[in-house]
Backbone and ligand atoms as CSV (ligand in chain L), in Angstrom:
chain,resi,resn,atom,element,x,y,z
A,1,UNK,N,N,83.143,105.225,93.533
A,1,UNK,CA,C,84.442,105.778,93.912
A,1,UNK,C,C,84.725,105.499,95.382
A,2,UNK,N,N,86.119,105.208,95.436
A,2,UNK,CA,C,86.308,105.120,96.954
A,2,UNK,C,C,86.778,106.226,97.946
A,3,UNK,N,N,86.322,106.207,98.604
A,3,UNK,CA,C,86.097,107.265,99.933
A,3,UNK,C,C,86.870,107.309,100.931
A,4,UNK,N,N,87.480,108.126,101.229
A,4,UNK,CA,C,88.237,108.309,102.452
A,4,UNK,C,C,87.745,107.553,104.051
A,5,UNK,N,N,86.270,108.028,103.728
A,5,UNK,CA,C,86.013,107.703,105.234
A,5,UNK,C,C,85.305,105.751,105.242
A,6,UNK,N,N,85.851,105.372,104.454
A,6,UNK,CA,C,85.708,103.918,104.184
A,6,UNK,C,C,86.734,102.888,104.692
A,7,UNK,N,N,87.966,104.313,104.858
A,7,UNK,CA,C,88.944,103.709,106.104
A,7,UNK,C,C,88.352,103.554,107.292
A,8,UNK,N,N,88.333,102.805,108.358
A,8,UNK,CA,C,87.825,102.790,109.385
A,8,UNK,C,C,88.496,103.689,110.709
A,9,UNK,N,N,89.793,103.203,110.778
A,9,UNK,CA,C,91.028,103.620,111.655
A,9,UNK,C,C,91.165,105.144,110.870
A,10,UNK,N,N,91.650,105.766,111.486
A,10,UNK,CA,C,92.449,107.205,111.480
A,10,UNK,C,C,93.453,107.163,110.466
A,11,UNK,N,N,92.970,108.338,109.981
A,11,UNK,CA,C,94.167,108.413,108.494
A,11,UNK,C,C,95.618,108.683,108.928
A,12,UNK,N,N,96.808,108.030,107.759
A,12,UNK,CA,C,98.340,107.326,108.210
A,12,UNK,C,C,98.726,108.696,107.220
A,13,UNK,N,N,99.333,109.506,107.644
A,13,UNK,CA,C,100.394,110.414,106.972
A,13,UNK,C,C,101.317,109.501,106.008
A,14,UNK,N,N,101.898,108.546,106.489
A,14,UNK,CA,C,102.855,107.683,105.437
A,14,UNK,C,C,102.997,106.556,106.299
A,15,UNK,N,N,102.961,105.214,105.038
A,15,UNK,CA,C,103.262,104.176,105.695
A,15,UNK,C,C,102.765,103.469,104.568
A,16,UNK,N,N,102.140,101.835,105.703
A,16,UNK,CA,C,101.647,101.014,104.844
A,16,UNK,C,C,99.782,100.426,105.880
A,17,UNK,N,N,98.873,100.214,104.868
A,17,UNK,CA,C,97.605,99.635,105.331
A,17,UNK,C,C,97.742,98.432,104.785
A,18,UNK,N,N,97.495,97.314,105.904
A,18,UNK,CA,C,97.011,95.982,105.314
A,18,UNK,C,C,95.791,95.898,105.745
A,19,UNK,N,N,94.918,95.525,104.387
A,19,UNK,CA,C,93.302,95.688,104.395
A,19,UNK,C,C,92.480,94.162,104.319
A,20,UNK,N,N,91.268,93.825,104.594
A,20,UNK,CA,C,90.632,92.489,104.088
A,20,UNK,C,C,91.521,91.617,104.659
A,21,UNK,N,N,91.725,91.957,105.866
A,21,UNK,CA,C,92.366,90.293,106.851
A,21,UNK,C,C,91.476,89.744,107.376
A,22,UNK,N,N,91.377,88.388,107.295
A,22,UNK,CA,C,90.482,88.029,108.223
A,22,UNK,C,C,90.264,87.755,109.093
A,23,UNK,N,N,89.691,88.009,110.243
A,23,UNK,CA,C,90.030,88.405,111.704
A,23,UNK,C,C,90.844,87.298,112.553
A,24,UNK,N,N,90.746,85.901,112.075
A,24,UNK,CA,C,91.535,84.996,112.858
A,24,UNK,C,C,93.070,85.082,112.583
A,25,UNK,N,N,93.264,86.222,111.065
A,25,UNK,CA,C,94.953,86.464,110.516
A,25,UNK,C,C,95.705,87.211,111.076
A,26,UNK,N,N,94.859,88.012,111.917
A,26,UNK,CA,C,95.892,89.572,112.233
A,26,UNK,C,C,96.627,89.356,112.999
A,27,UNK,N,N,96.911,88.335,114.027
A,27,UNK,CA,C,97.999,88.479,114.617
A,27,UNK,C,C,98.933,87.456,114.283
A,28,UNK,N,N,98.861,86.758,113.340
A,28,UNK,CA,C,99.618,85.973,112.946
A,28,UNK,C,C,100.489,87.294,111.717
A,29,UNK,N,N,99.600,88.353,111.492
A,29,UNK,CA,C,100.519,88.861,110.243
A,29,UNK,C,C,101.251,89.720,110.767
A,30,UNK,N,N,100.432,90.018,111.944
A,30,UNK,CA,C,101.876,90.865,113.262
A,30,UNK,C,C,103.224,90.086,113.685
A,31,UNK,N,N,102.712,89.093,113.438
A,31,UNK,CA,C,103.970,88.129,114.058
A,31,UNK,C,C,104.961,87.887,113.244
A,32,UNK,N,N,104.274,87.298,111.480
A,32,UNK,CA,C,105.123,87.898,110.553
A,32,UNK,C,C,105.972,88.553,110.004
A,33,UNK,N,N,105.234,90.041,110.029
A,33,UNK,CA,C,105.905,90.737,110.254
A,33,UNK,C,C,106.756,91.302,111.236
A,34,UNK,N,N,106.907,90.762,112.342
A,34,UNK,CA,C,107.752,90.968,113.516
A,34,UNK,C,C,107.124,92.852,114.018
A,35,UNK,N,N,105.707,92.744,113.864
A,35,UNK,CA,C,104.896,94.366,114.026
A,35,UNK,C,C,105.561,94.386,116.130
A,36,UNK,N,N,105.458,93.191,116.760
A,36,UNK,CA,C,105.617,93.538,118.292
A,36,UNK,C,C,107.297,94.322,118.509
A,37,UNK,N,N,108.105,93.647,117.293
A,37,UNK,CA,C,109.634,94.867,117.679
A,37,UNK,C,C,109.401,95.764,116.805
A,38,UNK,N,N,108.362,96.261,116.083
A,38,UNK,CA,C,108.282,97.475,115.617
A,38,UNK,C,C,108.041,99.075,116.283
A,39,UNK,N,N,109.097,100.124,116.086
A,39,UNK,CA,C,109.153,101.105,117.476
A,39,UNK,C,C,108.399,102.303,116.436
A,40,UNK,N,N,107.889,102.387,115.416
A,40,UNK,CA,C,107.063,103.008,114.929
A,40,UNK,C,C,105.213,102.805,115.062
A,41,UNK,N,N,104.917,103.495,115.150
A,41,UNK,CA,C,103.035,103.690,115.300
A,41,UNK,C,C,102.710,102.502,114.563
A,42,UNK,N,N,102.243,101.328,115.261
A,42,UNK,CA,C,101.334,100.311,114.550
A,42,UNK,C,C,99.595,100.467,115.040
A,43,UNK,N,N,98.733,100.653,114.017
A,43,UNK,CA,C,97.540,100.645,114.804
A,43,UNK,C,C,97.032,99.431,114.275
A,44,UNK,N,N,96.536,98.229,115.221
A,44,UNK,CA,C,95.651,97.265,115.017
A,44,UNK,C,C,94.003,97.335,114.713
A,45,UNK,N,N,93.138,97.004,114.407
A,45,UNK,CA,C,92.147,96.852,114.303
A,45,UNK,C,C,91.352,95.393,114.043
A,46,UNK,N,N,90.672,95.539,114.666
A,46,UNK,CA,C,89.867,93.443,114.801
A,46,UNK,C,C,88.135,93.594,114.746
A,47,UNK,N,N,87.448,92.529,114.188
A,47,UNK,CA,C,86.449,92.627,113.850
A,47,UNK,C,C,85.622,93.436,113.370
A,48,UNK,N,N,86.101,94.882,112.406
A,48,UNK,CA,C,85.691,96.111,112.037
A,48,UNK,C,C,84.773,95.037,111.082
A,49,UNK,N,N,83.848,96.370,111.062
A,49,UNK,CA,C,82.488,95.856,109.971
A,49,UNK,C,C,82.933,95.623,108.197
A,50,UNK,N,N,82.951,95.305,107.471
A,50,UNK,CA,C,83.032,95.332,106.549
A,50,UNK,C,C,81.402,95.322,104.883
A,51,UNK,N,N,81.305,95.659,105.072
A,51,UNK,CA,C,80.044,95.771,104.255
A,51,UNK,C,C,80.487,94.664,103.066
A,52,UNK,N,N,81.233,94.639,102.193
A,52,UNK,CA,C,81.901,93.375,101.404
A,52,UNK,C,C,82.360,92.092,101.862
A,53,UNK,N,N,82.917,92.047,103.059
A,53,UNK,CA,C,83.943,90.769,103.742
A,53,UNK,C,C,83.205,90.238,104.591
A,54,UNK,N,N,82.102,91.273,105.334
A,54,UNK,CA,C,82.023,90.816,106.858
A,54,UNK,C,C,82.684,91.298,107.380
A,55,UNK,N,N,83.441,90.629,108.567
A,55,UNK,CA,C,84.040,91.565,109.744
A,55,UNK,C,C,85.377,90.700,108.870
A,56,UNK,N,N,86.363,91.838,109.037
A,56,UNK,CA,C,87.532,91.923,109.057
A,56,UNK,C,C,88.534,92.702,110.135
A,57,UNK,N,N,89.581,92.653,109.691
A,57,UNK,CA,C,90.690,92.948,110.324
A,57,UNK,C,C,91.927,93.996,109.496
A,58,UNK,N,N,92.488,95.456,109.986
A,58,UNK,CA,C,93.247,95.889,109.592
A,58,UNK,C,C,94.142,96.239,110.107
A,59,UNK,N,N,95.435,96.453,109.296
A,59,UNK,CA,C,96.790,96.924,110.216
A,59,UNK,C,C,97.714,98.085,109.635
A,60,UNK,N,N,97.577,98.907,110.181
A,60,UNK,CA,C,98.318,100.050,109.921
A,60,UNK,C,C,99.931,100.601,110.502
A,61,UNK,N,N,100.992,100.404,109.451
A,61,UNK,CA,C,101.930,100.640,110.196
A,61,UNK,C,C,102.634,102.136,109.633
A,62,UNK,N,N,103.150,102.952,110.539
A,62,UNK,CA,C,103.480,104.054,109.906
A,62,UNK,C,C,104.892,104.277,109.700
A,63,UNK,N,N,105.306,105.188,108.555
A,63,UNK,CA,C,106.885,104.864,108.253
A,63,UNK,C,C,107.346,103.776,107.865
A,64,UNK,N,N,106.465,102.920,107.890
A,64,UNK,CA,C,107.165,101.116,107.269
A,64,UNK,C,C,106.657,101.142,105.905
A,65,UNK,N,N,107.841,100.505,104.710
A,65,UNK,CA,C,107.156,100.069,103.532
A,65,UNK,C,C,107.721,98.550,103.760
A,66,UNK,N,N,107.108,97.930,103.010
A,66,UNK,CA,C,107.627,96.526,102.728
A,66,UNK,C,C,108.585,95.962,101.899
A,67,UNK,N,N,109.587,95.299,101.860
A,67,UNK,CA,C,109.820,94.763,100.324
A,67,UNK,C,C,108.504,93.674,99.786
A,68,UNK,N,N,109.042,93.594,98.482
A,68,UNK,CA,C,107.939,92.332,97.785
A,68,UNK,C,C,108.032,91.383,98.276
A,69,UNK,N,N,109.393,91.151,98.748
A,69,UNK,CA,C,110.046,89.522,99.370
A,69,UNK,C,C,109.107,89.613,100.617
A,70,UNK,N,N,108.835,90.438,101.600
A,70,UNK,CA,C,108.396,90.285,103.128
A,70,UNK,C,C,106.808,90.406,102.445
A,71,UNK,N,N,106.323,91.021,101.841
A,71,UNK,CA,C,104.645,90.666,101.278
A,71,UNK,C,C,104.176,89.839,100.806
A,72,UNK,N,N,105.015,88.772,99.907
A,72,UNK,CA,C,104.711,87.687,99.349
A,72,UNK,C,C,104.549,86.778,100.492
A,73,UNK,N,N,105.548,86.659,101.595
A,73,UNK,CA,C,105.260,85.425,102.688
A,73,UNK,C,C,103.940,85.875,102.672
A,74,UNK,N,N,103.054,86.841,102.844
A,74,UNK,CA,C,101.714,87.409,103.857
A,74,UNK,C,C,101.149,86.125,102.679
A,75,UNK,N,N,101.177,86.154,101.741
A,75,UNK,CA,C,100.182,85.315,100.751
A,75,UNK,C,C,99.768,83.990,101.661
A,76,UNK,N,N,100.804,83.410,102.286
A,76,UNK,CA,C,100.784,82.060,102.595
A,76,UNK,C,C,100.197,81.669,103.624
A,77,UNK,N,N,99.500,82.746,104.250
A,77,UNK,CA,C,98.449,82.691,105.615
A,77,UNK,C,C,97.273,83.651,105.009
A,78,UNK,N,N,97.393,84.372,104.171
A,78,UNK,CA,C,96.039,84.759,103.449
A,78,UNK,C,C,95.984,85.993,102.551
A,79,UNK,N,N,95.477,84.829,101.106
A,79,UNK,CA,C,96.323,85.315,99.794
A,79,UNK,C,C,95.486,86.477,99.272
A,80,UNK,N,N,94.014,86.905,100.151
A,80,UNK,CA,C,93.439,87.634,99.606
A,80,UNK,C,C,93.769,89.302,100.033
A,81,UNK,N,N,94.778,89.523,101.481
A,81,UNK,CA,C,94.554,90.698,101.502
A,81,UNK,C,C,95.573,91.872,100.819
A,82,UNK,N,N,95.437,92.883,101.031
A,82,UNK,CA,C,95.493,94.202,100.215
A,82,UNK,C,C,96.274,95.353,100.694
A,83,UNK,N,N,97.271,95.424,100.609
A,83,UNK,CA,C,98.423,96.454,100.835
A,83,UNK,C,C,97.763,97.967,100.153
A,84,UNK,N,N,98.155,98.867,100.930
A,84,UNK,CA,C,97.930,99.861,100.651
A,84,UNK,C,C,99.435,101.255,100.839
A,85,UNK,N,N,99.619,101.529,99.790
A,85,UNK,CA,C,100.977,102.263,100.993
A,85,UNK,C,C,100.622,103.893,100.510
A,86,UNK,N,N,100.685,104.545,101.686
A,86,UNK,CA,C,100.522,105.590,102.594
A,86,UNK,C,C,101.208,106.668,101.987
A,87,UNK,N,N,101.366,107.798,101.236
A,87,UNK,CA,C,102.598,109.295,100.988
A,87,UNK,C,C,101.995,110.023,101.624
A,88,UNK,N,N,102.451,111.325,102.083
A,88,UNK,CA,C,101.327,112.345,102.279
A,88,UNK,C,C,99.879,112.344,102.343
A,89,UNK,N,N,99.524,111.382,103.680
A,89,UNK,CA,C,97.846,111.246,103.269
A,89,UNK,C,C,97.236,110.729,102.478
A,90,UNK,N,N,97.733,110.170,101.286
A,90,UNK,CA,C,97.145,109.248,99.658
A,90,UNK,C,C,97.757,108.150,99.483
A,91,UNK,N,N,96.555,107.510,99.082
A,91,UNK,CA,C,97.105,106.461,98.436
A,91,UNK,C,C,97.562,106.032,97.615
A,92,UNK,N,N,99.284,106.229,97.498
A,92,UNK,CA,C,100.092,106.108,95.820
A,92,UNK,C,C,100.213,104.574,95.709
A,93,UNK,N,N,100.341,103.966,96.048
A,93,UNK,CA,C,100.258,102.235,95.025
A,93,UNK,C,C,99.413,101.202,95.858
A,94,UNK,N,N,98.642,100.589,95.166
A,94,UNK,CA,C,97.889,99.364,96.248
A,94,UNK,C,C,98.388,98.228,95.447
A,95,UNK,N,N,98.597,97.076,96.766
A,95,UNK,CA,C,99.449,95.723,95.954
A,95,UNK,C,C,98.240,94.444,96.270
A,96,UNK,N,N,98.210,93.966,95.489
A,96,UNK,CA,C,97.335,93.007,95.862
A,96,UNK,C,C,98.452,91.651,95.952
A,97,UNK,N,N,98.574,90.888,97.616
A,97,UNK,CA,C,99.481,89.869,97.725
A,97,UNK,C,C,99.221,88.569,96.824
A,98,UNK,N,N,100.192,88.274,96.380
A,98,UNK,CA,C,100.482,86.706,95.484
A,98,UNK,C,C,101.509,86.017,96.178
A,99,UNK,N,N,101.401,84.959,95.800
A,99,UNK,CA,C,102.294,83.921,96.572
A,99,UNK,C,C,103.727,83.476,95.799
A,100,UNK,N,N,104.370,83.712,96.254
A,100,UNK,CA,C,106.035,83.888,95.601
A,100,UNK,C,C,106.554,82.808,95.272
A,101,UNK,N,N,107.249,82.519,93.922
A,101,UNK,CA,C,108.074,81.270,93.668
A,101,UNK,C,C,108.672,80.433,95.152
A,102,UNK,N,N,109.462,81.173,96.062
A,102,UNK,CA,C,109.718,80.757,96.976
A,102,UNK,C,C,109.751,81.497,98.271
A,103,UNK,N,N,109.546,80.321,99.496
A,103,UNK,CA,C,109.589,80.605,100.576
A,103,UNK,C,C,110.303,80.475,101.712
A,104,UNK,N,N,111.304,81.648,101.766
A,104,UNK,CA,C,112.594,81.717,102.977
A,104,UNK,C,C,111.923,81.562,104.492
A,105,UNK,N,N,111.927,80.213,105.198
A,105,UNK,CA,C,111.720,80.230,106.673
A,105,UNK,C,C,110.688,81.053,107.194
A,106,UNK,N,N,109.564,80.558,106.129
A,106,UNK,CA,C,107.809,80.937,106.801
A,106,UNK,C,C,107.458,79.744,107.026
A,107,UNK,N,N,107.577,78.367,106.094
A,107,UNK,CA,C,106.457,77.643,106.395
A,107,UNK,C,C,107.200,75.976,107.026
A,108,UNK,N,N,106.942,75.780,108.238
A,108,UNK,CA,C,107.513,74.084,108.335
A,108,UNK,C,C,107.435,73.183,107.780
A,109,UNK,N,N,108.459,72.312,107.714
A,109,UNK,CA,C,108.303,70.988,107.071
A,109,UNK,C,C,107.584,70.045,107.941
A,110,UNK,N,N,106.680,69.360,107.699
A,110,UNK,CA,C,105.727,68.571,107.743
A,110,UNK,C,C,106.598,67.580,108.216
A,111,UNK,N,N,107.708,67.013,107.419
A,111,UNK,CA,C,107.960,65.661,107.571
A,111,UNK,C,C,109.050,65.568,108.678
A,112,UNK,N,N,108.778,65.135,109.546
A,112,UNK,CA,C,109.884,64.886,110.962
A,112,UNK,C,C,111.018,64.587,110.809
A,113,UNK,N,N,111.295,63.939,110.092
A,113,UNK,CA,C,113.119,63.315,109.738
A,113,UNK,C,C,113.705,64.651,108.638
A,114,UNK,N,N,112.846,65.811,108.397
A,114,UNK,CA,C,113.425,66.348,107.374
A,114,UNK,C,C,114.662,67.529,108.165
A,115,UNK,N,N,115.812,67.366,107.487
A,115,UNK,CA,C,116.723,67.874,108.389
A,115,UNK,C,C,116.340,69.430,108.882
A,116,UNK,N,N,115.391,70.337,108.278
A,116,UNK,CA,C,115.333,71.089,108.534
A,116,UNK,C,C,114.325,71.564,110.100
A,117,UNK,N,N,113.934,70.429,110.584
A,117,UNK,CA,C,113.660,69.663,111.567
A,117,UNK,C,C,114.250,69.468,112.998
A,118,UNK,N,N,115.518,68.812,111.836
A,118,UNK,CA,C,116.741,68.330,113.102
A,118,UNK,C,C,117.845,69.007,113.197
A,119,UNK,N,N,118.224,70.169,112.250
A,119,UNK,CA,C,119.370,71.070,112.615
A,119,UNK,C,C,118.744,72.326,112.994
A,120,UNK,N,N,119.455,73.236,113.289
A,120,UNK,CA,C,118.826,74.724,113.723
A,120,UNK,C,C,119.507,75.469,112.797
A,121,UNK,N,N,118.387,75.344,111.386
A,121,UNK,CA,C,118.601,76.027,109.992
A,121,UNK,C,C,116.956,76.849,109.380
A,122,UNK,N,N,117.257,77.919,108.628
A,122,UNK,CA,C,116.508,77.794,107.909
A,122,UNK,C,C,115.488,77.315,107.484
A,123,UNK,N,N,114.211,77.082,106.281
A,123,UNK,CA,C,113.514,76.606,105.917
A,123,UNK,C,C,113.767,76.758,104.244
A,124,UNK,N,N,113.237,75.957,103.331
A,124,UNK,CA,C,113.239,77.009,102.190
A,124,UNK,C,C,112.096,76.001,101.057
A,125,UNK,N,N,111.078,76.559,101.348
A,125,UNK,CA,C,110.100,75.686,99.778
A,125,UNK,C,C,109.674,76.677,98.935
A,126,UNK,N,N,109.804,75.623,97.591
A,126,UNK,CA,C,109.137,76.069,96.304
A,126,UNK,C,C,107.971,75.963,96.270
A,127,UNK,N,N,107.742,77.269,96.299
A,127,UNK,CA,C,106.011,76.686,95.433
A,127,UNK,C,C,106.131,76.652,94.403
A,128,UNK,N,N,105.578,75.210,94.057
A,128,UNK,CA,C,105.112,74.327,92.695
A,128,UNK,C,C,103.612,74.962,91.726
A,129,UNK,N,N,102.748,75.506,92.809
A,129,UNK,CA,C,101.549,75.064,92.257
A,129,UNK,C,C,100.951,76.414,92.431
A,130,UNK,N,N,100.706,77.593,91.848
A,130,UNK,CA,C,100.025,78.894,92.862
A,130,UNK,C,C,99.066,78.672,92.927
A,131,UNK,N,N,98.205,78.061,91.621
A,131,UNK,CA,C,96.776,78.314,91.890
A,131,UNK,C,C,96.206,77.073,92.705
A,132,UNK,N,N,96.647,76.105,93.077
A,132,UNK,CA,C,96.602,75.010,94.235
A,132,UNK,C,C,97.249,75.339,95.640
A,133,UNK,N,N,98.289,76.264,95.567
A,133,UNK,CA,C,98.680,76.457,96.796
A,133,UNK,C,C,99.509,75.287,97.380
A,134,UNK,N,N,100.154,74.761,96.440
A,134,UNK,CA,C,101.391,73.365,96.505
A,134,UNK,C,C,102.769,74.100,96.549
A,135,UNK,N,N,103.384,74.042,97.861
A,135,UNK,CA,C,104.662,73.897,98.040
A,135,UNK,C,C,105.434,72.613,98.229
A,136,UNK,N,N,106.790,72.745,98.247
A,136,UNK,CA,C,107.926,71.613,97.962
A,136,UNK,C,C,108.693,71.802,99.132
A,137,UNK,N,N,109.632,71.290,99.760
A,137,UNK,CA,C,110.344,71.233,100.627
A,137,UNK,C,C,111.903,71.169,99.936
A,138,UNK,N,N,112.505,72.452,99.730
A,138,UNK,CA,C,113.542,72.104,99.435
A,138,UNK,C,C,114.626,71.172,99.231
A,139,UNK,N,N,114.802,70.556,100.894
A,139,UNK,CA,C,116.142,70.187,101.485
A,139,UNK,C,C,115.217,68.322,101.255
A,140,UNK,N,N,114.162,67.881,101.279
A,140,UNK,CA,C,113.761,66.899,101.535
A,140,UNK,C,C,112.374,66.494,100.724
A,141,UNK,N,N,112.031,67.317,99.745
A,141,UNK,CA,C,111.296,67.321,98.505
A,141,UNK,C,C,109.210,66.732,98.820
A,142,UNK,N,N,109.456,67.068,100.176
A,142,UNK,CA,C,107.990,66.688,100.949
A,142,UNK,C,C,107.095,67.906,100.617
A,143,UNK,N,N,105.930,67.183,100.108
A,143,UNK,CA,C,104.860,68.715,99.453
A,143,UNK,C,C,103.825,68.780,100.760
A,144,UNK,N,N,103.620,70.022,100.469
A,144,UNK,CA,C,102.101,70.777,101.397
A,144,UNK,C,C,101.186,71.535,100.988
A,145,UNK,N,N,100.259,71.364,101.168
A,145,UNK,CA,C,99.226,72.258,100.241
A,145,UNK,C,C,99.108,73.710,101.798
A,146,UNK,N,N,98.670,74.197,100.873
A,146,UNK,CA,C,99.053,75.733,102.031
A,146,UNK,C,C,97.794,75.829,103.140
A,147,UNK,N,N,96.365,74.776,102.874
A,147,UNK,CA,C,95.710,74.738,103.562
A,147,UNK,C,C,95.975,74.093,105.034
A,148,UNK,N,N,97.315,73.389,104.891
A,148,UNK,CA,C,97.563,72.586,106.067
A,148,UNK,C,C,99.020,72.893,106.748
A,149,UNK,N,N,99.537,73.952,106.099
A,149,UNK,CA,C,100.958,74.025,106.598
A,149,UNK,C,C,101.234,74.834,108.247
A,150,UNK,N,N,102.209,74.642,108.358
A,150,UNK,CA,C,102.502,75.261,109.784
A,150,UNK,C,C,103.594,76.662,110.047
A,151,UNK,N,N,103.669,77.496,110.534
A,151,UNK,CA,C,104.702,78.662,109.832
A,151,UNK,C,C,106.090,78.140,111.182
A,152,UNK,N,N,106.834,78.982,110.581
A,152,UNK,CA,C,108.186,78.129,111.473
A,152,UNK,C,C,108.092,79.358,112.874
L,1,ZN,ZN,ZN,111.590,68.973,104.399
């Protein structure tokens, strides 16, 4: 059974926990999420012990829930970690992130001539492939596997 005190950080009255990051992710998922203009309690945490992972990384934001749309990008920098969201002290739903049919202006196009490149627009790829981690390039049909992509 899982245990309260298996949280590491200080318990969140309400919100959301992102759990099992791996320590080189967390500030990329702050950035993501745009956590630096966030004016509610964010608590960071970096290299906490993990008895399963190793050292990981967690992020606690309070009063924030997510939509599915803003959790699914998290997949695309690292598909393994673990939403937790916060009521009164408990934990009422845990989401485990997947990677979304598509992706609104997370990930760059690779290919230099692709207009999304050369105008000051948007981004927008399909992922083709989940369990490969193959996206498409909308506007210019150039693929990336998610091991090599770049976020915009
Ligand atoms: Zn493109």
């Amino acid at each position: 059974m899982e245990k309260r005190k298996d949280l590491v950080v200080a318990a969140l009255e309400s919100g959301t926990v992102i759990d099992h990051i791996p320590t080189d992710k967390v500030f990329t998922i702050v950035q993501l999420l745009q956590l630096d203009k966030c004016t509610d309690q964010v608590t960071i945490g970096n290299n906490l012990e993990s008895a399963k992972f190793g050292k990981k990384g967690i992020i606690k934001i309070a009063n924030r829930f997510f939509s599915d749309a803003e959790i699914s990008q998290l997949a695309v920098v690292c598909p393994n970690i673990r939403l937790c969201i916060i009521k009164d002290y408990e934990v009422v739903e845990k989401k485990q992130v997947t990677l979304p049919d598509e992706l609104d202006n997370v990930v760059r196009c690779a290919n230099p001539v692709c207009i999304t490149n050369n105008e000051p627009m948007k981004t927008v790829f399909y992922v083709t492939d989940k369990v490969n981690g193959i996206m498409k390039c909308r506007y210019c049909g150039k693929e990336q596997h998610i091991e090599n992509i770049k976020l915009v």
